[in-house]
Structure formats: structure tokens, C-alpha cells
C-alpha positions as CSV (number, residue, x, y, z in Angstrom):
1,X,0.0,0.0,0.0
2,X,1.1,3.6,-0.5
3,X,0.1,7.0,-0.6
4,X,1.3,10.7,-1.1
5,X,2.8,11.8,2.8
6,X,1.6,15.5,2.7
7,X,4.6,16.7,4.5
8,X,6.7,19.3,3.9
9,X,9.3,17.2,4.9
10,X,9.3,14.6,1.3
11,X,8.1,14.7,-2.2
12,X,4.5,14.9,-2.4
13,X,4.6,11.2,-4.4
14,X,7.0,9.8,-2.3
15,X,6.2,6.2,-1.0
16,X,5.0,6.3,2.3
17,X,6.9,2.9,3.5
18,X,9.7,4.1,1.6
19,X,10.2,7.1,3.0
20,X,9.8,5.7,6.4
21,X,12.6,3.3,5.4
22,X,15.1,5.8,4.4
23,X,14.6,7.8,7.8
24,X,15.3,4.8,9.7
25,X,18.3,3.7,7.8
26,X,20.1,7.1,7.3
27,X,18.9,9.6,10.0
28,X,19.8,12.9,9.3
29,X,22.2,13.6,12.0
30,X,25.1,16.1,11.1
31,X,28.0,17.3,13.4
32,X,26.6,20.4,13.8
33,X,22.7,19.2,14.7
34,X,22.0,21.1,17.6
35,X,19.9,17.7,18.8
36,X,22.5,15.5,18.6
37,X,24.8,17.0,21.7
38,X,22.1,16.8,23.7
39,X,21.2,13.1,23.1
40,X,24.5,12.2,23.4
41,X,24.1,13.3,27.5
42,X,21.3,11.6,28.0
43,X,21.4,8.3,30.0
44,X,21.5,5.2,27.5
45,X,18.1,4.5,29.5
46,X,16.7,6.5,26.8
47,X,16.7,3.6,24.5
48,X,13.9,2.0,27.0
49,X,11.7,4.8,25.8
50,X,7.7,4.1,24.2
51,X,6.4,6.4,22.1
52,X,2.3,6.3,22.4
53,X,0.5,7.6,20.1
54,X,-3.5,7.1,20.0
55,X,-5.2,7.7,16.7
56,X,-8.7,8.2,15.7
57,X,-9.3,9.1,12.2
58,X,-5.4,10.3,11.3
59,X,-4.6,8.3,8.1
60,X,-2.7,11.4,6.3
61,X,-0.6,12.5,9.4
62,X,0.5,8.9,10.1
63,X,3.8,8.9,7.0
64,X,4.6,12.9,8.2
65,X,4.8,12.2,12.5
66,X,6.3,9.0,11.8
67,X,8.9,11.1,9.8
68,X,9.2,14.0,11.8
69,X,9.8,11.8,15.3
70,X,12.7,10.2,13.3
71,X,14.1,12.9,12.2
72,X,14.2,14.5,15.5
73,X,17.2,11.9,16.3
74,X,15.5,10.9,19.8
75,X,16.7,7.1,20.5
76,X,13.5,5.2,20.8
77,X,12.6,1.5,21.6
78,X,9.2,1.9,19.8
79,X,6.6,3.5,18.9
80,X,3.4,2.2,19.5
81,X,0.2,3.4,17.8
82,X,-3.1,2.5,19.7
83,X,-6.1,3.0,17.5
84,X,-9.6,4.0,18.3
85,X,-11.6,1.6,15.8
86,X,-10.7,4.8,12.9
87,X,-13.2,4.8,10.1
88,X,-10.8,6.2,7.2
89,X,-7.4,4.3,6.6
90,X,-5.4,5.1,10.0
91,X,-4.9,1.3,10.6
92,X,-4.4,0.0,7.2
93,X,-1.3,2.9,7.0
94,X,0.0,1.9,10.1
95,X,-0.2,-1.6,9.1
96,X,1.7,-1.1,5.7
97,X,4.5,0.8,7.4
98,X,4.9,-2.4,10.0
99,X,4.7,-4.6,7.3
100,X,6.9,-2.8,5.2
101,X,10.0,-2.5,7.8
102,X,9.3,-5.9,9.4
103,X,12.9,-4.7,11.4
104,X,11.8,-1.4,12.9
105,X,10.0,-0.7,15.7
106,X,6.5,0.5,15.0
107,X,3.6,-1.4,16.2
108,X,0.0,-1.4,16.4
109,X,-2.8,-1.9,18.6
110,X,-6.6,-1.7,17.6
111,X,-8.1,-0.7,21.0
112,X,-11.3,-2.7,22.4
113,X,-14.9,-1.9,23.4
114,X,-13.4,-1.8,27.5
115,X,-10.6,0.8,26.7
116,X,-12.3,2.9,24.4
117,X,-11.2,6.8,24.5
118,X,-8.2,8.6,24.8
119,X,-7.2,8.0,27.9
120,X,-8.1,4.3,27.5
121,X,-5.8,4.5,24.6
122,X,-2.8,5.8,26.5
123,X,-3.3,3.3,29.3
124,X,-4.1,0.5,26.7
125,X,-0.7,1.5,25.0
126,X,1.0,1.7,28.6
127,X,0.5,-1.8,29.4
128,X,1.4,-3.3,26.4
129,X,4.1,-1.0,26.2
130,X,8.0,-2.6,26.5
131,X,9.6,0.8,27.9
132,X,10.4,1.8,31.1
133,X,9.7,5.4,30.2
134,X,6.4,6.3,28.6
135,X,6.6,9.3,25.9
136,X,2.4,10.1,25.2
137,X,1.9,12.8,21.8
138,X,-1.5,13.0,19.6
139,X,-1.2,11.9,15.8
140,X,-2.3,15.6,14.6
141,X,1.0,16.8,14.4
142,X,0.2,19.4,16.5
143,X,3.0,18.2,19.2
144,X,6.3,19.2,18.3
145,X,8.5,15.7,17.8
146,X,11.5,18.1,18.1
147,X,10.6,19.0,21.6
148,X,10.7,14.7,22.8
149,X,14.5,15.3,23.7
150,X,13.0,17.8,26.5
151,X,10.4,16.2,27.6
152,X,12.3,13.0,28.4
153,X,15.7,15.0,29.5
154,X,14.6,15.8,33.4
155,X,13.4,11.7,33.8
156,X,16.5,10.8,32.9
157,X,17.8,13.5,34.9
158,X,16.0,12.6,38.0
159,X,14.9,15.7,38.3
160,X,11.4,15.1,37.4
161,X,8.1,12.4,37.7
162,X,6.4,13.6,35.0
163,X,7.2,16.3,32.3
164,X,4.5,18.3,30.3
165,X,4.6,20.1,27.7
166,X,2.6,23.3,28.1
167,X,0.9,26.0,25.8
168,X,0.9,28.3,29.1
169,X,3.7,28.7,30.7
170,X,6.8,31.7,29.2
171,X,7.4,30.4,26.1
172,X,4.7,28.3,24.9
173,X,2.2,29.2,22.6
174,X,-0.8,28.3,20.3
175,X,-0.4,29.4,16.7
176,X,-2.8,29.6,14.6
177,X,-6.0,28.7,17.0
178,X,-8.9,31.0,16.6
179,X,-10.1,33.3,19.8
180,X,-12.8,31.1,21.0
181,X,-10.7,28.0,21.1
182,X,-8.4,29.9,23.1
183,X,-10.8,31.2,25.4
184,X,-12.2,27.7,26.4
185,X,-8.6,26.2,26.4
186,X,-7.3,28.6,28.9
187,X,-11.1,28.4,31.1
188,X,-9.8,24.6,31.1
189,X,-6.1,25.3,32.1
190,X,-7.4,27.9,34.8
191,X,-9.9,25.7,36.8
192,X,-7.3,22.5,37.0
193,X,-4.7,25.1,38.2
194,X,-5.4,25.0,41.8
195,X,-6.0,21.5,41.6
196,X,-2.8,20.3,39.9
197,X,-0.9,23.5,40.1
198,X,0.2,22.6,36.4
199,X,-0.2,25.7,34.3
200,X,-1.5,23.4,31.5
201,X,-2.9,20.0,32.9
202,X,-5.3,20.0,29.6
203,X,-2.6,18.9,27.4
204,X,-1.2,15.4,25.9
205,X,2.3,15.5,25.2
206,X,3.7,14.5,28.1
207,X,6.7,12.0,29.7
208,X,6.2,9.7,32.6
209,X,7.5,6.3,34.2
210,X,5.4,3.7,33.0
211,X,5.2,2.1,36.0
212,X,4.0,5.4,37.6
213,X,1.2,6.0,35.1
214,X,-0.3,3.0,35.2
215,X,-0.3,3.3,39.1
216,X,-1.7,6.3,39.0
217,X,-4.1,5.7,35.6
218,X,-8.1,5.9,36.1
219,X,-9.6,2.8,36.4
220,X,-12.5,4.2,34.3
221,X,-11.9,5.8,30.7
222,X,-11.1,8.9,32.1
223,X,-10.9,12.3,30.6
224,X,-7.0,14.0,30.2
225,X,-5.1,11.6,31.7
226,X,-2.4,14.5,32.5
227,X,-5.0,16.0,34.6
228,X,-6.3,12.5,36.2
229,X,-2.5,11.4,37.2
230,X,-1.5,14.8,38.5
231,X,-5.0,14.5,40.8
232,X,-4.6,10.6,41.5
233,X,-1.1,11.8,42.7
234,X,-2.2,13.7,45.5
235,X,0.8,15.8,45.4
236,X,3.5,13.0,45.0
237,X,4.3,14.1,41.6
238,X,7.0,16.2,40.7
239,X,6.0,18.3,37.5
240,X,8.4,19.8,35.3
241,X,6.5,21.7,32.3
242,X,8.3,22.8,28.7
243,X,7.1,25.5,26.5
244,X,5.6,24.0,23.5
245,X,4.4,25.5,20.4
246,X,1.5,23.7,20.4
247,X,0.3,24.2,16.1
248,X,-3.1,23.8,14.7
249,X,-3.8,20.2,13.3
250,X,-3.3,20.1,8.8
251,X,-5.6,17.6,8.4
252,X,-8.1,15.6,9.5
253,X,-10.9,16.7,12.4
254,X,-10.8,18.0,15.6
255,X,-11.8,15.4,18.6
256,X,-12.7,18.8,20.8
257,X,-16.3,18.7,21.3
258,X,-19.2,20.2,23.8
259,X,-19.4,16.7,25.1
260,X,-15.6,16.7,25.9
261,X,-15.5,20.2,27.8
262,X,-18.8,18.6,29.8
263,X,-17.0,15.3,30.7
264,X,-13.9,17.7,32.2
265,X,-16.2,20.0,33.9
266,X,-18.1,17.6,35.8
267,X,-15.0,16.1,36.9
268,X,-13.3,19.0,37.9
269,X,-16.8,19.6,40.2
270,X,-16.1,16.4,41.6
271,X,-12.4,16.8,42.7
272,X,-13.4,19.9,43.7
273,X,-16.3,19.0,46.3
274,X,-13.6,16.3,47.1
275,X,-10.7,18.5,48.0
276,X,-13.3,21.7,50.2
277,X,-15.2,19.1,52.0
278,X,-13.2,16.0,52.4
279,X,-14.7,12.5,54.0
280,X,-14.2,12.2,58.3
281,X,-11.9,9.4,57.8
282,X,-9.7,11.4,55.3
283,X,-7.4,14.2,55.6
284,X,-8.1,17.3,53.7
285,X,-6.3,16.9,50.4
286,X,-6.0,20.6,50.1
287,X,-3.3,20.4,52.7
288,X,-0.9,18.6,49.9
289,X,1.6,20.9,48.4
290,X,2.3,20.8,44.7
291,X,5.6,19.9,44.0
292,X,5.8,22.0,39.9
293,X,8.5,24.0,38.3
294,X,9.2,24.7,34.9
295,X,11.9,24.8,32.4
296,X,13.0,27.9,30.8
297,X,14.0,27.1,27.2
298,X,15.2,29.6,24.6
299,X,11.5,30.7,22.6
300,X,13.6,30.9,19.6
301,X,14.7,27.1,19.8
302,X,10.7,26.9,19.5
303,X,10.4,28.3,16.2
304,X,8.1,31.0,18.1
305,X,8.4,34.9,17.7
């Protein structure tokens, strides 16, 4: 099977497999790639790392993320797309790349009628995952792959439980989205603040321990799973969070919705009743401190003005 990519990155007739093929067989790593310092430092524990990646409907951005996190020179044990029973060609794609490079790590699973969702996705792809260390971006291209080095960076550091990256903290940003998306993205961000004390606990790209997530995973289908951990976590977490430029998705359709913002709203109620009137046999949880910092980065390094 192949198809045009619709990258920037290849010819528009390129073979998808192909292409795919060539970036895993000669990265494009020069002595003067900026990445390449930088991964050379990190702990060889980086090559324990999954890359999840849930999917719903993302057939033409499968060929371009697959290229992009490649080219990003970030060592990787796999990456692991789960899929959300797609509609269009998502899973036939990913099937033709595995197929394809028989030798490279790219693998699929086609989620069941128990783990449907995102977050169902991302714990679905947790526990089958063979990392230590779990690295969780949406298929829309809308997460920078060039940003994975810094997301995984303070893990291996020890410096950090979980890293996010944020579109609200100095640095980050949101090209491209229209006002009333931003309005009801920072509404989101500013009613999980006092419960997380994450400036962007609404987000998806994000780093984490597998073993940690999946202790601290909802054992329903949950909502954002960043959010859920962080809350689960009572506090225990630390939080580093890295300026993203989060960009608006080429192709394919949103998976924002009314019912989605409801789903987080009624959630956030019921952590909140949790946290001002807490049980007699429980502690207040408001007493637990937030441990959160973030990560200055260079904006410029971010492609953002």
C-alpha cells in the first residue's frame, strides 16, 4: 500500500513505506545538529523509551509524525500506535508501514470496546508498552516531535516524575488557534490550576514512568489523563512543564467537542467537592503541596516569535 505523505518534509509522491525506510536507515544527523549534543548526554536509558501515540481518524498524518519523530534523532525503543476503531485508513497505513520494515519498531494496537477513549488509549498502549519510560503525543501533528528530547531529559535526569509540555507557561504558545478555542482552552487550564498547580494539565504531550502512570491511571476511561495522574497523585508528583508550540492540526478533524469540555467540567466539580469538603476518615487533600516547576528554554529554539 502507499500513498502521497503531505509533508513538507518529502516529495509529495513519495512512497509512504519508503520514505519511512530511508529515515530509519540514514537519520539525518550532522556534526553540527543542535539535537545530537544533547542526546548524546542523556542516560543510555533513553533507548527504554515508548512512544504512544493514540489515533482516531489520522490516516494522512501517520507517514509525516512518523517522519518527523525520526528525524528528531531521539533514540527510541518503539513507537506504538493504539487506535480507536478509525473509520478512514489510519490502521491500514499503520499496518503497511509495519509490514513494510518488518525490522523497525513500530507497532500497532486496535483498542477494544473496555478501553475505548483517549485516555483508555494511552493506558491500553502503557500496558502493552516494553519501555520503562512512557513518551504520550497525539497523531495531529500538532505536538512538536523536536521537543521529545525535553520532555524526556529531566526523567532521565532525575529531576522530574512527570514532564509536560505546556501551551501556558513563558514560552509556549498556540499558533494559529482561533479566539474562542483559546478562550475555552485557557477556562480549562485555569480551573485545573489549583487543583494540579500545572499551568496546562489539559494537554497530551507528556513523559512519565510507565510504571507510575499506570499506578496512577483511572480505572474508568477517564478524561486527560495529564490532569487524572496529576489529581490521582495527591501531590506526589513532581512536575516539570516545557514550553511547547502547540500548532493547529493540517488535516483531518478536531476530537474537541461540547461533550468533551462537559466530561472535564463535571470532573473538575467532583475533585473539587472532594478537596473543600473531604470524607471524616480522610485528611483534607487541600493540605498537599504541589511539587511544579518549569523549564526555561530559549523561545527561539521553539520556532516562536
Amino acid at each position: 500500500m502507499s500513498a502521497a505523505c503531505g509533508c513538507n518534509l518529502c516529495p509529495p509522491s513519495a512512497d509512504v513505506a519508503q520514505l519511512v525506510e530511508q529515515r530509519f536507515r540514514k537519520p539525518q544527523v550532522t556534526g553540527s545538529n543542535p539535537v545530537v549534543g544533547s542526546i548524546q548526554k542523556m542516560s543510555a536509558s533513553a533507548n527504554s523509551v515508548s512512544i504512544i501515540v493514540p489515533t482516531l481518524n489520522e490516516e494522512e498524518n501517520i507517514a509525516p509524525l512518523i517522519s518527523q519523530i525520526i528525524a528528531s534523532c531521539v533514540p527510541f525503543q518503539e513507537i506504538l500506535f493504539v487506535d480507536g476503531n478509525s473509520t478512514d485508513a489510519t490502521a491500514d497505513m499503520i499496518r503497511a508501514v509495519v509490514r513494510r520494515l518488518p525490522d523497525h519498531p513500530i507497532r500497532l494496537i486496535e483498542q477494544n470496546c473496555v478501553d475505548r477513549g483517549l485516555a483508555g488509549a494511552i493506558v491500553a498502549g502503557a500496558r502493552s508498552a516494553q519501555g520503562d519510560i512512557l513518551l504520550v503525543m497525539d497523531a495531529d501533528l500538532s505536538h512538536p516531535p523536536e521537543r521529545i528530547k525535553d520532555l524526556l531529559a529531566p526523567l532521565f535526569a532525575g529531576t522530574a516524575d512527570m514532564v509536560v509540555g505546556s501551551r501556558y507557561v513563558e514560552g509556549g504558545s498556540t499558533p494559529g488557534w482561533p479566539l474562542w478555542r483559546r478562550i475555552v482552552s485557557r477556562a480549562g487550564a485555569a480551573l485545573a490550576y489549583p487543583l494540579t498547580g500545572v499551568h496546562d494539565s489539559m494537554g497530551g504531550f507528556f513523559a512519565i514512568a510507565r510504571s507510575r502512570l499506570l499506578e496512577l491511571a483511572p480505572q474508568t476511561s477517564g478524561f486527560k489523563i495529564v490532569f487524572e495522574a496529576i489529581v490521582r497523585g495527591n501531590g506526589t508528583l513532581r512536575v516539570h512543564e516545557i514550553p511547547i508550540a502547540f500548532r493547529e492540526r493540517m488535516h483531518g478533524k478536531s476530537k474537541m467537542s461540547f461533550g468533551v469540555a462537559l466530561r472535564f467540567f463535571l470532573r473538575w466539580l467532583h475533585v473539587t467537592f472532594r478537596r473543600l469538603i473531604p470524607g471524616p476518615s480522610r485528611p483534607a487533600e487541600t493540605a498537599k503541596a504541589f511539587r511544579v516547576s518549569s523549564v526555561e528554554i530559549n523561545p527561539e529554539s521553539l520556532g516562536v516569535d
